[in-house]
mmCIF file of the N, C-alpha and C atoms, coordinates in Angstrom:
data_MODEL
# 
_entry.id   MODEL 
# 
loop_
_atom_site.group_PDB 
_atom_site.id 
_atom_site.type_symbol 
_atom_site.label_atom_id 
_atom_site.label_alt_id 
_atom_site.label_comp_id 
_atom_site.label_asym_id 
_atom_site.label_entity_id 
_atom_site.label_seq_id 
_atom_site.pdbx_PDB_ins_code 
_atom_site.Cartn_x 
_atom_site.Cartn_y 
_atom_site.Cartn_z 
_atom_site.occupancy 
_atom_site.B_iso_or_equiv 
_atom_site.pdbx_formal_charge 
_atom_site.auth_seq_id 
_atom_site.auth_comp_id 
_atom_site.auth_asym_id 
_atom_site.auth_atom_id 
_atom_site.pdbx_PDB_model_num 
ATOM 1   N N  . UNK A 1 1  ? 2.072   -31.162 2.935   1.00 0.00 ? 1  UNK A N  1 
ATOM 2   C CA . UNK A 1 1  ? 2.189   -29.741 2.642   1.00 0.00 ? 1  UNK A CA 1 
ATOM 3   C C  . UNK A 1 1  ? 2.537   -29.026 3.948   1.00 0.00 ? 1  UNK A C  1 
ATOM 4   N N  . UNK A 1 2  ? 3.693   -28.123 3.701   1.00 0.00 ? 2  UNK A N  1 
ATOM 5   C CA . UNK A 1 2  ? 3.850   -27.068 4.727   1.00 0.00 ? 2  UNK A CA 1 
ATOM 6   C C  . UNK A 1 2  ? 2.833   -26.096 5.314   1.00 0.00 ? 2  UNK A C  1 
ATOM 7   N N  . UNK A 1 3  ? 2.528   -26.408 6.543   1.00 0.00 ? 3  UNK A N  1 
ATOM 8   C CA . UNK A 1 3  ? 1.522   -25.458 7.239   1.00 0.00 ? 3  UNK A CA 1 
ATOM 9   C C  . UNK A 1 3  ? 2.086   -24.040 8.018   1.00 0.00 ? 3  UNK A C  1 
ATOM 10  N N  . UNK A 1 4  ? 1.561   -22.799 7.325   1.00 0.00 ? 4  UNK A N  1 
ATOM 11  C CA . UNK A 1 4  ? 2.623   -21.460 8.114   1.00 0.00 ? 4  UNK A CA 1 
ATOM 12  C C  . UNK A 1 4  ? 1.014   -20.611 8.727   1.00 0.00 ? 4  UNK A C  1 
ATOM 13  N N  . UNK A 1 5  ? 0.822   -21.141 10.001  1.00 0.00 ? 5  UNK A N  1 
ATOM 14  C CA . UNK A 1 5  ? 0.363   -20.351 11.000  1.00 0.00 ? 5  UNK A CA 1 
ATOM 15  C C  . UNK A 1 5  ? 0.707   -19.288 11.341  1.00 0.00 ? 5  UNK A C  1 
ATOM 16  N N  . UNK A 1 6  ? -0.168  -17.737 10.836  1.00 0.00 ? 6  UNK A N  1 
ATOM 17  C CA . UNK A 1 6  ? 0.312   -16.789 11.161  1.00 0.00 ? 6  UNK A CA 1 
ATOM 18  C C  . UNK A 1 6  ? -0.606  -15.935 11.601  1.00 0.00 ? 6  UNK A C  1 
ATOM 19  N N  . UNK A 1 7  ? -1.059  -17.179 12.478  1.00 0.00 ? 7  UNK A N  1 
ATOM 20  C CA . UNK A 1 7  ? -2.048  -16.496 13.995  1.00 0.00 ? 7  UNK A CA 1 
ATOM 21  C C  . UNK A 1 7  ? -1.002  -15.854 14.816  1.00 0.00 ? 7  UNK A C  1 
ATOM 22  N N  . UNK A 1 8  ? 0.054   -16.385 15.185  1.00 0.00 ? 8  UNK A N  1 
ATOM 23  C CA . UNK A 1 8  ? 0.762   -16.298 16.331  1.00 0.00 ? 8  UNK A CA 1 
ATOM 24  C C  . UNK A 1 8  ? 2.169   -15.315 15.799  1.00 0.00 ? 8  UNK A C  1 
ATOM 25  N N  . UNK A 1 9  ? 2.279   -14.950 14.855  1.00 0.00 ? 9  UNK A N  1 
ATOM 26  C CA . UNK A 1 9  ? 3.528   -13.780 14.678  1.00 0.00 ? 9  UNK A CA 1 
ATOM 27  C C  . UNK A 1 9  ? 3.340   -12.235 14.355  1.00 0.00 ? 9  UNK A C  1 
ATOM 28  N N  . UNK A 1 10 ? 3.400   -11.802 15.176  1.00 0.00 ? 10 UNK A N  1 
ATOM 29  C CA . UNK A 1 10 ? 2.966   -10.075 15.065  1.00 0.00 ? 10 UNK A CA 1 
ATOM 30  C C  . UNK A 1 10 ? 2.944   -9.305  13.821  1.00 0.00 ? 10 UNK A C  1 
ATOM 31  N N  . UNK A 1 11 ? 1.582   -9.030  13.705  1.00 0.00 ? 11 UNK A N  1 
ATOM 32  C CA . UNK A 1 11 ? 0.937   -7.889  12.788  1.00 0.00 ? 11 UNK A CA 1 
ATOM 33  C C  . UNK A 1 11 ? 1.689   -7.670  11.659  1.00 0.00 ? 11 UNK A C  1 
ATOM 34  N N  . UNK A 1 12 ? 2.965   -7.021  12.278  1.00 0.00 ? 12 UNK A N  1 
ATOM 35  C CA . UNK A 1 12 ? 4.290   -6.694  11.267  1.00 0.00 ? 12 UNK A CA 1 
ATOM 36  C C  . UNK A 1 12 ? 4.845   -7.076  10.149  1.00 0.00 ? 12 UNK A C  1 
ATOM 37  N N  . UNK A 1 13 ? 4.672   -8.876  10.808  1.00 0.00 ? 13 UNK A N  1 
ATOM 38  C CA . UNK A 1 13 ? 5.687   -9.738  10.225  1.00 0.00 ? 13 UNK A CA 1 
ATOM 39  C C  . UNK A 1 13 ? 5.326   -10.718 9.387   1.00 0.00 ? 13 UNK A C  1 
ATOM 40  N N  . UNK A 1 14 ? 3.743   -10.367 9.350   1.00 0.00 ? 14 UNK A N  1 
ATOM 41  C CA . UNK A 1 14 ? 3.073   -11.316 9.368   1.00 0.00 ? 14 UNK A CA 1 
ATOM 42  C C  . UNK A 1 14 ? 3.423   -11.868 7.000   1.00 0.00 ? 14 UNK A C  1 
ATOM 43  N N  . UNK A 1 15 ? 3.149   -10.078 6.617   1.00 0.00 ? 15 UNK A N  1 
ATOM 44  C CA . UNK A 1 15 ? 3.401   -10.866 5.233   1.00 0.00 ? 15 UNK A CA 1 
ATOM 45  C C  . UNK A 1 15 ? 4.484   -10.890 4.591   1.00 0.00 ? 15 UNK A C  1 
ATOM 46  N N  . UNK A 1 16 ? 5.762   -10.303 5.534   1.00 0.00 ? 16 UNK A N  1 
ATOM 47  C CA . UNK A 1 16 ? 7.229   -10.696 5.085   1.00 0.00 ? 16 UNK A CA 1 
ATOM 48  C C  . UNK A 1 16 ? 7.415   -12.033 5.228   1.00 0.00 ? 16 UNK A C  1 
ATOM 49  N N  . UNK A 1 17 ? 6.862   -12.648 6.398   1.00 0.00 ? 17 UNK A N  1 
ATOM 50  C CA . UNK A 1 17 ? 7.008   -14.169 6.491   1.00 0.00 ? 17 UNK A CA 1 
ATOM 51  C C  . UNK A 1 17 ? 6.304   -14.737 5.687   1.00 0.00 ? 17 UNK A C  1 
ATOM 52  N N  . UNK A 1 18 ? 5.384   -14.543 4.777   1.00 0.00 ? 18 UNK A N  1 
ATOM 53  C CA . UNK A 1 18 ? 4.314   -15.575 3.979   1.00 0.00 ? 18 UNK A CA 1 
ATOM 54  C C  . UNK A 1 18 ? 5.442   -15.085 2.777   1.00 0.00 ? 18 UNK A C  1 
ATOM 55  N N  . UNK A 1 19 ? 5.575   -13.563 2.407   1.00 0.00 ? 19 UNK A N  1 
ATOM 56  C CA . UNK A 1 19 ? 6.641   -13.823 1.089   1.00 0.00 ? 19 UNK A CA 1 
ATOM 57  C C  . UNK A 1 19 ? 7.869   -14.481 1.163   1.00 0.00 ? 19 UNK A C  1 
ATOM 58  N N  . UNK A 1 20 ? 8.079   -14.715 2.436   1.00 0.00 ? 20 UNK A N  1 
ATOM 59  C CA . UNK A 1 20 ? 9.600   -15.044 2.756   1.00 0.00 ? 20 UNK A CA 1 
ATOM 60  C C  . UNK A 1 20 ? 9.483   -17.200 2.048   1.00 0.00 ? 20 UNK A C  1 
ATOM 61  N N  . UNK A 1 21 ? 8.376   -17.383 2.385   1.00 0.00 ? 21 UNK A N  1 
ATOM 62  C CA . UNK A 1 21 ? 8.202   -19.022 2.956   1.00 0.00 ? 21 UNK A CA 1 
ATOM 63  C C  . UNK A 1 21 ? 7.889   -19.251 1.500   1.00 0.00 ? 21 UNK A C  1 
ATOM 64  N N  . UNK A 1 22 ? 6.946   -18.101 0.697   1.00 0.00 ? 22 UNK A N  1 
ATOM 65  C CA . UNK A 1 22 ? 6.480   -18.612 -0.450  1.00 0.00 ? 22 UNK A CA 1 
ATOM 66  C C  . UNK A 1 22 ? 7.929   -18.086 -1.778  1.00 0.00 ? 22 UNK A C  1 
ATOM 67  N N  . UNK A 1 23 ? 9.037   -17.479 -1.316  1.00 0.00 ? 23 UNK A N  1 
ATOM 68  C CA . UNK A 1 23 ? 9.851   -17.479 -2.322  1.00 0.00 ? 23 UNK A CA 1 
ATOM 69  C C  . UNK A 1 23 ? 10.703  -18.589 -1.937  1.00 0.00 ? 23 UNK A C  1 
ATOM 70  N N  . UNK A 1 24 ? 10.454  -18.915 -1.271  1.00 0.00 ? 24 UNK A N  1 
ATOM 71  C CA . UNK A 1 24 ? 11.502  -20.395 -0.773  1.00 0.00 ? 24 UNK A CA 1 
ATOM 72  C C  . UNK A 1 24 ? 10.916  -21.702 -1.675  1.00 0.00 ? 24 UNK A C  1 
ATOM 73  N N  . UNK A 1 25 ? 9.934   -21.464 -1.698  1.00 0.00 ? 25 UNK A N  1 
ATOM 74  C CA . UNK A 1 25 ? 9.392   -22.581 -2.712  1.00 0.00 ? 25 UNK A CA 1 
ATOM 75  C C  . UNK A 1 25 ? 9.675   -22.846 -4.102  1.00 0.00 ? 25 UNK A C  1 
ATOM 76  N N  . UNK A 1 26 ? 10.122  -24.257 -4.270  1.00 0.00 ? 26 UNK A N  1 
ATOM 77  C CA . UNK A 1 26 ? 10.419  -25.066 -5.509  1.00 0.00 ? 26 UNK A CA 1 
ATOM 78  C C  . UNK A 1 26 ? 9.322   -25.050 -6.512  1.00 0.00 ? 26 UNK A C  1 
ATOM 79  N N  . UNK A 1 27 ? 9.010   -24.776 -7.643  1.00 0.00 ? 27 UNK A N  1 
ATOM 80  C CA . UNK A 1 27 ? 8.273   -24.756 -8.453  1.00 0.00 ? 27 UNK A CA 1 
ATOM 81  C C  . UNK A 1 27 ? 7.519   -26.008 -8.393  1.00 0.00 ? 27 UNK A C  1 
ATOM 82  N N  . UNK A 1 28 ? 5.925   -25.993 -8.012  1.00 0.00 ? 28 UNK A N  1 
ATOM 83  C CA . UNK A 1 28 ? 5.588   -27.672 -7.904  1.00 0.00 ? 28 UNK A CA 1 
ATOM 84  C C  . UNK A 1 28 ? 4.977   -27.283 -6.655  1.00 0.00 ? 28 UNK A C  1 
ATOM 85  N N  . UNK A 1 29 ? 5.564   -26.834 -5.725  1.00 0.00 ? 29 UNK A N  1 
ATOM 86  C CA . UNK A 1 29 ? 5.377   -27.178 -4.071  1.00 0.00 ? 29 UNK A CA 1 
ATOM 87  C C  . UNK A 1 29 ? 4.667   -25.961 -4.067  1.00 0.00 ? 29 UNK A C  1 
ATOM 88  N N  . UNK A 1 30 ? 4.235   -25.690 -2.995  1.00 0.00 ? 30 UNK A N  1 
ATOM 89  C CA . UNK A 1 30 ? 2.679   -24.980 -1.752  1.00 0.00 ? 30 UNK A CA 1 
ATOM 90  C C  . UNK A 1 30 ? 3.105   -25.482 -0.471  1.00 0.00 ? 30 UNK A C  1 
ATOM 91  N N  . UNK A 1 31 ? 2.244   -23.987 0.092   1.00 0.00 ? 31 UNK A N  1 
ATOM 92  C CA . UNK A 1 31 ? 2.055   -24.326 1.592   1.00 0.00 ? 31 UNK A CA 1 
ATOM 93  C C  . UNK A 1 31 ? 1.164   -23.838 2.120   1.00 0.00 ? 31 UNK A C  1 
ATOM 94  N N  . UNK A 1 32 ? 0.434   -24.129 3.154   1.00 0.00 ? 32 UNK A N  1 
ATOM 95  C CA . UNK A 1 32 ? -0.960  -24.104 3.557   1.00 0.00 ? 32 UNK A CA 1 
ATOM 96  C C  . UNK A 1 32 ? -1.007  -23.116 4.686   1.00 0.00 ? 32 UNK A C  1 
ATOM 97  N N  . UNK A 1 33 ? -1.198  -21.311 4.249   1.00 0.00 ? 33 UNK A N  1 
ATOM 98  C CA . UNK A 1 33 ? -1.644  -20.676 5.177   1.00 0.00 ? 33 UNK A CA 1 
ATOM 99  C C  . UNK A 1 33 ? -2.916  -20.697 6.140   1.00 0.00 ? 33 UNK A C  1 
ATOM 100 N N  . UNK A 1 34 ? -2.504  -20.627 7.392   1.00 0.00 ? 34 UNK A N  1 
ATOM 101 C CA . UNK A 1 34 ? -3.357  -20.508 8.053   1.00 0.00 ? 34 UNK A CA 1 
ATOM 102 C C  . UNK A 1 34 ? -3.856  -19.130 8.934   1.00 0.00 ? 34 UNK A C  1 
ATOM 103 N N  . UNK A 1 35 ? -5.067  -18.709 8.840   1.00 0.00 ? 35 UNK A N  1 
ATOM 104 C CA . UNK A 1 35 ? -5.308  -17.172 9.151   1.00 0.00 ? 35 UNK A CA 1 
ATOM 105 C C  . UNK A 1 35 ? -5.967  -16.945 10.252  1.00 0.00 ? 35 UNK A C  1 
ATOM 106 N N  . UNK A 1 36 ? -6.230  -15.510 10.597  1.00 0.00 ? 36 UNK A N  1 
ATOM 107 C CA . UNK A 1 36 ? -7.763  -15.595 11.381  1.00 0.00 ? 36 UNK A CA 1 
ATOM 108 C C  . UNK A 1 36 ? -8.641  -14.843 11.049  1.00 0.00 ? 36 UNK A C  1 
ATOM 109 N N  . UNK A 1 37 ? -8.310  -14.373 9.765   1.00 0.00 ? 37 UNK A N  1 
ATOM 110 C CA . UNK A 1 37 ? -9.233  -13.416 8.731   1.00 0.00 ? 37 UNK A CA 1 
ATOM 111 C C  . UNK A 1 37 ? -9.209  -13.604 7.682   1.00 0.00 ? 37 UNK A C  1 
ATOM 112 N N  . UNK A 1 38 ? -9.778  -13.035 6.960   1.00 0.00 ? 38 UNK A N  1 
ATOM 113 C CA . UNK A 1 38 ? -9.891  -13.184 5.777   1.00 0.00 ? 38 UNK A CA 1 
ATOM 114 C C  . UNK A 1 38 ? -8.260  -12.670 5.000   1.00 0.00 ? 38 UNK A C  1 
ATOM 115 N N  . UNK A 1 39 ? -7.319  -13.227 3.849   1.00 0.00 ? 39 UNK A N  1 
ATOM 116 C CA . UNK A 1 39 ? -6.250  -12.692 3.506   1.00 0.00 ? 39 UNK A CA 1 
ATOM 117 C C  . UNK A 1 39 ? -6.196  -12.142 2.077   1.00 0.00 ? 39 UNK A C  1 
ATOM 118 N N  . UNK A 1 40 ? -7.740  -11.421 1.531   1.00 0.00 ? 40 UNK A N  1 
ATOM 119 C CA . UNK A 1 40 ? -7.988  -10.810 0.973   1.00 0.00 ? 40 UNK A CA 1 
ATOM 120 C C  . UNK A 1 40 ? -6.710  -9.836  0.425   1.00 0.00 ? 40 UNK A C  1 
ATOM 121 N N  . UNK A 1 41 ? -6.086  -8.939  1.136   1.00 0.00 ? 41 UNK A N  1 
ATOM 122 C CA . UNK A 1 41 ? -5.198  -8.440  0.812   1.00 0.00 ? 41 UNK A CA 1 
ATOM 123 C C  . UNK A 1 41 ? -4.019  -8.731  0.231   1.00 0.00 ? 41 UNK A C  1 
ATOM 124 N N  . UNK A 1 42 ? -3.317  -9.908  1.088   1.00 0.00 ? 42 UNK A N  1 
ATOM 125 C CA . UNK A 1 42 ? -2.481  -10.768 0.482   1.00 0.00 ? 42 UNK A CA 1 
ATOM 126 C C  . UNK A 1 42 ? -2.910  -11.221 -0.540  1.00 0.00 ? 42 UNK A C  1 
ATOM 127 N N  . UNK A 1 43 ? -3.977  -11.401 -1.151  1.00 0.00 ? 43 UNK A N  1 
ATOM 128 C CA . UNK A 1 43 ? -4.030  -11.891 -2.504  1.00 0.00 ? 43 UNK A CA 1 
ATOM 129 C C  . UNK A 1 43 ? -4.031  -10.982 -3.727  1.00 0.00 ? 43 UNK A C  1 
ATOM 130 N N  . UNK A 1 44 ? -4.362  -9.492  -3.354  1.00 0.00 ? 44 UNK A N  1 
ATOM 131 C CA . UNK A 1 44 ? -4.199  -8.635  -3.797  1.00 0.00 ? 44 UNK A CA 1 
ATOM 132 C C  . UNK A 1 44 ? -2.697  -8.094  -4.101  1.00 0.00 ? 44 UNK A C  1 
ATOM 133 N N  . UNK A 1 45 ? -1.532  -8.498  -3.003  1.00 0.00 ? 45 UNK A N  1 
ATOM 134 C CA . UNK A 1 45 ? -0.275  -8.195  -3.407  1.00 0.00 ? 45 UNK A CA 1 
ATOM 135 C C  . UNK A 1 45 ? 0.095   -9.129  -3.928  1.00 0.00 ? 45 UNK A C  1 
ATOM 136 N N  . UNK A 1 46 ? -0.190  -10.524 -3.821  1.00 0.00 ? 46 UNK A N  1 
ATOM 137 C CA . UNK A 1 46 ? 0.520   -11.627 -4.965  1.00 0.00 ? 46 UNK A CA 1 
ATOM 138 C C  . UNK A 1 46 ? -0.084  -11.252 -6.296  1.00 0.00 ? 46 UNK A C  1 
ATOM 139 N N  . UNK A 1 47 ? -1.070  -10.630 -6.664  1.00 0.00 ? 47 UNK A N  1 
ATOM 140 C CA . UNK A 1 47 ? -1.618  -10.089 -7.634  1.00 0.00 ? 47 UNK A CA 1 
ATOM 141 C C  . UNK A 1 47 ? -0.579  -9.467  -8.289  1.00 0.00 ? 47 UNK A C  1 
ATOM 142 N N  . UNK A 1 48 ? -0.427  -8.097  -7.887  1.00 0.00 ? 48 UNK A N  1 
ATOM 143 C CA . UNK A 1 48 ? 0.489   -6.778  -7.848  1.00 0.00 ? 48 UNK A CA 1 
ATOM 144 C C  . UNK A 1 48 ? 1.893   -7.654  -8.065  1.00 0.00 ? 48 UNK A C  1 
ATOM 145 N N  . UNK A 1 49 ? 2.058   -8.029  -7.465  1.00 0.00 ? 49 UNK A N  1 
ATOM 146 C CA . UNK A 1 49 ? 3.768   -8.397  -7.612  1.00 0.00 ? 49 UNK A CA 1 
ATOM 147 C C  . UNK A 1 49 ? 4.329   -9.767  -8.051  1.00 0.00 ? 49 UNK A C  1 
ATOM 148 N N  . UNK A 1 50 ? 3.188   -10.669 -7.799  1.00 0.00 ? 50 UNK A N  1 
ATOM 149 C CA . UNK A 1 50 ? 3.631   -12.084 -8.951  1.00 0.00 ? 50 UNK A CA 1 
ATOM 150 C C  . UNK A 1 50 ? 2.438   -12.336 -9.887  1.00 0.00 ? 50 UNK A C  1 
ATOM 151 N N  . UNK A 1 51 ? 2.068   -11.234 -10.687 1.00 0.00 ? 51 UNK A N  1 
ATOM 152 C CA . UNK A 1 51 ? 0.984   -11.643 -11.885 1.00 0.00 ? 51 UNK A CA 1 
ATOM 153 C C  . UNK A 1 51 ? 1.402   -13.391 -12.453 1.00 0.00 ? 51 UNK A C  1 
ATOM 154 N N  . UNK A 1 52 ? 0.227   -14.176 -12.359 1.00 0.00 ? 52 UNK A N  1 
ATOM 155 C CA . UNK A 1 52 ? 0.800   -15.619 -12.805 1.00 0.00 ? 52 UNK A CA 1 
ATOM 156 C C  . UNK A 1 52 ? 1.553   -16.297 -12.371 1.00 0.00 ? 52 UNK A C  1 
ATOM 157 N N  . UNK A 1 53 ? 2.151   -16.054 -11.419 1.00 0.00 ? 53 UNK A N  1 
ATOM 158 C CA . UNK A 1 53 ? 3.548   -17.157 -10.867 1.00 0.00 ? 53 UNK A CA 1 
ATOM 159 C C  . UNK A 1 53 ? 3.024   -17.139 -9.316  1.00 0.00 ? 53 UNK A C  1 
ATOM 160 N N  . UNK A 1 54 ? 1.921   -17.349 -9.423  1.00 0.00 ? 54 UNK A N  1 
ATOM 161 C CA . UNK A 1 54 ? 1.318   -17.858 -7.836  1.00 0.00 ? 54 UNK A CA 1 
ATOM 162 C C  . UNK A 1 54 ? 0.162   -18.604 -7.419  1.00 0.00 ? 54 UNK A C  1 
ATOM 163 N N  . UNK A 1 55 ? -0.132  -19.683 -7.446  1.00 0.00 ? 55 UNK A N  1 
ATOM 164 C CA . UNK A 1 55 ? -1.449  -20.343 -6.506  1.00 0.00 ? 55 UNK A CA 1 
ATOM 165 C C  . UNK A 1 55 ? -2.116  -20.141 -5.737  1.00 0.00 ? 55 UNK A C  1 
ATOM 166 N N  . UNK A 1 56 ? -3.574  -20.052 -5.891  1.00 0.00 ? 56 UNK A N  1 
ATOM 167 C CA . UNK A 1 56 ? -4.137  -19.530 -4.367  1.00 0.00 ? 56 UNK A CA 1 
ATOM 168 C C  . UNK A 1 56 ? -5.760  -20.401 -4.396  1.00 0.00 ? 56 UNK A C  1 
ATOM 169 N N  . UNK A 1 57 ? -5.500  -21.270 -3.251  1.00 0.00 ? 57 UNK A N  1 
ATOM 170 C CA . UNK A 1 57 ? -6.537  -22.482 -3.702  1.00 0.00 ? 57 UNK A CA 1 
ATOM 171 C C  . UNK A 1 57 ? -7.200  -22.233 -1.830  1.00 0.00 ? 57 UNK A C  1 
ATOM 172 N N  . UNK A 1 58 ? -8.488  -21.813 -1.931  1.00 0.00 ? 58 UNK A N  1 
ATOM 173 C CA . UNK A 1 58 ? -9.187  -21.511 -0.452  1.00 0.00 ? 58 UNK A CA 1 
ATOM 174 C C  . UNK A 1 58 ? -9.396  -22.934 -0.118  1.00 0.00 ? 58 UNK A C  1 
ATOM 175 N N  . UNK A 1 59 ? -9.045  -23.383 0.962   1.00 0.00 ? 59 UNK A N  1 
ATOM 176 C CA . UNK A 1 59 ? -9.456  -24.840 1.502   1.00 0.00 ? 59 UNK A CA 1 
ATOM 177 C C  . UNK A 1 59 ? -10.608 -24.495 2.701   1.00 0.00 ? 59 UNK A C  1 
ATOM 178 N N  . UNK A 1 60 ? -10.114 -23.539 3.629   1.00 0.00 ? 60 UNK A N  1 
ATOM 179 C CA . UNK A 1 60 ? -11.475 -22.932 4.242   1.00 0.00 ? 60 UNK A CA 1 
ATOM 180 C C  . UNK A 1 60 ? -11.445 -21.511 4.787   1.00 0.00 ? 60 UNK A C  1 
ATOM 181 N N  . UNK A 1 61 ? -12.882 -20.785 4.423   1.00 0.00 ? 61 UNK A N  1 
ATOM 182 C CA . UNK A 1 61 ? -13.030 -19.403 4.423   1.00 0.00 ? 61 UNK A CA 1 
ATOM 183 C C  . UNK A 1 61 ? -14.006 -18.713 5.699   1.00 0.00 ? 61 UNK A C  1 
ATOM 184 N N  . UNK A 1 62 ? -13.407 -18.825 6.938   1.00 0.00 ? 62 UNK A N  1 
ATOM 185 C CA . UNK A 1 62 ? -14.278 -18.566 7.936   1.00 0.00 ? 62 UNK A CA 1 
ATOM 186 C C  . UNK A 1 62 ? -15.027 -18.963 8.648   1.00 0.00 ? 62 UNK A C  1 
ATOM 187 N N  . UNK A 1 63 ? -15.600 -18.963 9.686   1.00 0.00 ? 63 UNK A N  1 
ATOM 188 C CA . UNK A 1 63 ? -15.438 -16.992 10.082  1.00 0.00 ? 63 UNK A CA 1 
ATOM 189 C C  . UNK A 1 63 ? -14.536 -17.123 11.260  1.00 0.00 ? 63 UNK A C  1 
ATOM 190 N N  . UNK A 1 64 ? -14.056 -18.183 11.870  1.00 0.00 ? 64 UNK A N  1 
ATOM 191 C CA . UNK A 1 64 ? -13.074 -18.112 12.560  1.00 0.00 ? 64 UNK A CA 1 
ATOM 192 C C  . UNK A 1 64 ? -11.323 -18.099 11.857  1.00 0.00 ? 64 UNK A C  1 
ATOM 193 N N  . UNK A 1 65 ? -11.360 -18.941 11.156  1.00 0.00 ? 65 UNK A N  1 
ATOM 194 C CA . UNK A 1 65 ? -9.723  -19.568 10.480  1.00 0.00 ? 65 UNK A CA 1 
ATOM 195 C C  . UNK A 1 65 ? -10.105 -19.290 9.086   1.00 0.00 ? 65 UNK A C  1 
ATOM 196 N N  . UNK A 1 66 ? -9.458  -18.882 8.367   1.00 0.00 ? 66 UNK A N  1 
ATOM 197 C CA . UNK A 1 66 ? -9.164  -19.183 7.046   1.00 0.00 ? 66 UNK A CA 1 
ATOM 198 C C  . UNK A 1 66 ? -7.842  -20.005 6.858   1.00 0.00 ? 66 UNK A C  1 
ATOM 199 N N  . UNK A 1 67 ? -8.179  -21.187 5.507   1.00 0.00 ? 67 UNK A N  1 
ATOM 200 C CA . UNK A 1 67 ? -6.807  -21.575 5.293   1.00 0.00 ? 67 UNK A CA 1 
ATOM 201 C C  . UNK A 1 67 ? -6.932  -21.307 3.627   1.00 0.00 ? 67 UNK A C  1 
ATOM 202 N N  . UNK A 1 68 ? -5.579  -21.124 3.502   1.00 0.00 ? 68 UNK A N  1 
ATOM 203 C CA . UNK A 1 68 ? -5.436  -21.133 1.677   1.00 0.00 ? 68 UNK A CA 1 
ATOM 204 C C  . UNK A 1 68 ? -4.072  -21.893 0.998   1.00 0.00 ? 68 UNK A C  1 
ATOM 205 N N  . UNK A 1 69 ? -4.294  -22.429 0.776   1.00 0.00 ? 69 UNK A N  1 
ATOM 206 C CA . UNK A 1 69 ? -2.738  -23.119 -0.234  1.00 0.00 ? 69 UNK A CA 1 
ATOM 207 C C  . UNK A 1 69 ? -2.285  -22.216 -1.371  1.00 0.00 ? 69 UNK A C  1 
ATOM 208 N N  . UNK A 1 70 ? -1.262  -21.999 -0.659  1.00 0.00 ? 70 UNK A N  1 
ATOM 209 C CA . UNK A 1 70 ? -0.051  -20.998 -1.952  1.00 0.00 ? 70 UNK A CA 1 
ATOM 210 C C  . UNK A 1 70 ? 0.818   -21.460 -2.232  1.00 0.00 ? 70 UNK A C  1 
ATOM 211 N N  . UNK A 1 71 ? 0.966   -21.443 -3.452  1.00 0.00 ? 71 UNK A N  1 
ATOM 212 C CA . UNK A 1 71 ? 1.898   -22.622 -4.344  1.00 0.00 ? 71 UNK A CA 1 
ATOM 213 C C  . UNK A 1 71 ? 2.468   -21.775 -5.675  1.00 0.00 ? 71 UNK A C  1 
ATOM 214 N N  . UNK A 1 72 ? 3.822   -22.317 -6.028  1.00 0.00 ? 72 UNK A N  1 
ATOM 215 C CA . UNK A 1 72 ? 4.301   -21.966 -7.460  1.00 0.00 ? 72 UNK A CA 1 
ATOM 216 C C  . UNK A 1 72 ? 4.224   -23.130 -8.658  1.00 0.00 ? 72 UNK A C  1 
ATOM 217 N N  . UNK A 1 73 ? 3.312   -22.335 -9.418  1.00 0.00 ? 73 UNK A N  1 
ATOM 218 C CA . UNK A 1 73 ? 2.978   -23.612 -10.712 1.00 0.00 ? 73 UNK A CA 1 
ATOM 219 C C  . UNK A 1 73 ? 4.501   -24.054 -11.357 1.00 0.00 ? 73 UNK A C  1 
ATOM 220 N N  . UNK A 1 74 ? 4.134   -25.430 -11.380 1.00 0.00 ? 74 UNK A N  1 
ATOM 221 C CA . UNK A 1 74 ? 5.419   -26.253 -11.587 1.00 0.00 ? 74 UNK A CA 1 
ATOM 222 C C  . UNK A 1 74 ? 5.648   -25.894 -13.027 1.00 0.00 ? 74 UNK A C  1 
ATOM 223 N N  . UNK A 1 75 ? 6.883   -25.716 -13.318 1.00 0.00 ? 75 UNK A N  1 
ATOM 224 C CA . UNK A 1 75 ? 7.177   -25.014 -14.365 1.00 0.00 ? 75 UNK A CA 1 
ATOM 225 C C  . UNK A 1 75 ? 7.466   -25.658 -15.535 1.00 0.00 ? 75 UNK A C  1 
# 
């Protein structure tokens, strides 16, 4: 699984690049964000804007890193 570390890309960019990586994805496939907070929010806009057509599986929740696998259910 693709790992997208987005400790290291500025504030900004941070959830154009997670939508960017997760519309690139083949139905089937995920990739394994890695945080340094909680991405509470982001789950709130995959909410808002892909009702059902998104995965969100916590692998680990703190208090330093969060990781979460985001994936499109294979169709």
């Amino acid at each position: 699984m693709r790992q997208l570390d987005v400790r290291v890309i500025p504030p900004r960019d941070k959830h154009p690049t997670i939508h960017r990586t997760f519309d690139a994805l083949a139905p089937g496939e995920q990739f394994e964000l890695v945080n340094d907070h909680n991405p509470k929010p982001l789950y709130y806009e995959f909410q808002a804007e892909r009702p059902g057509r998104f995965t969100w599986t916590p692998l680990e929740q703190g208090p330093e890193v969060w990781r979460i696998a985001i994936g499109k259910p294979a169709a």
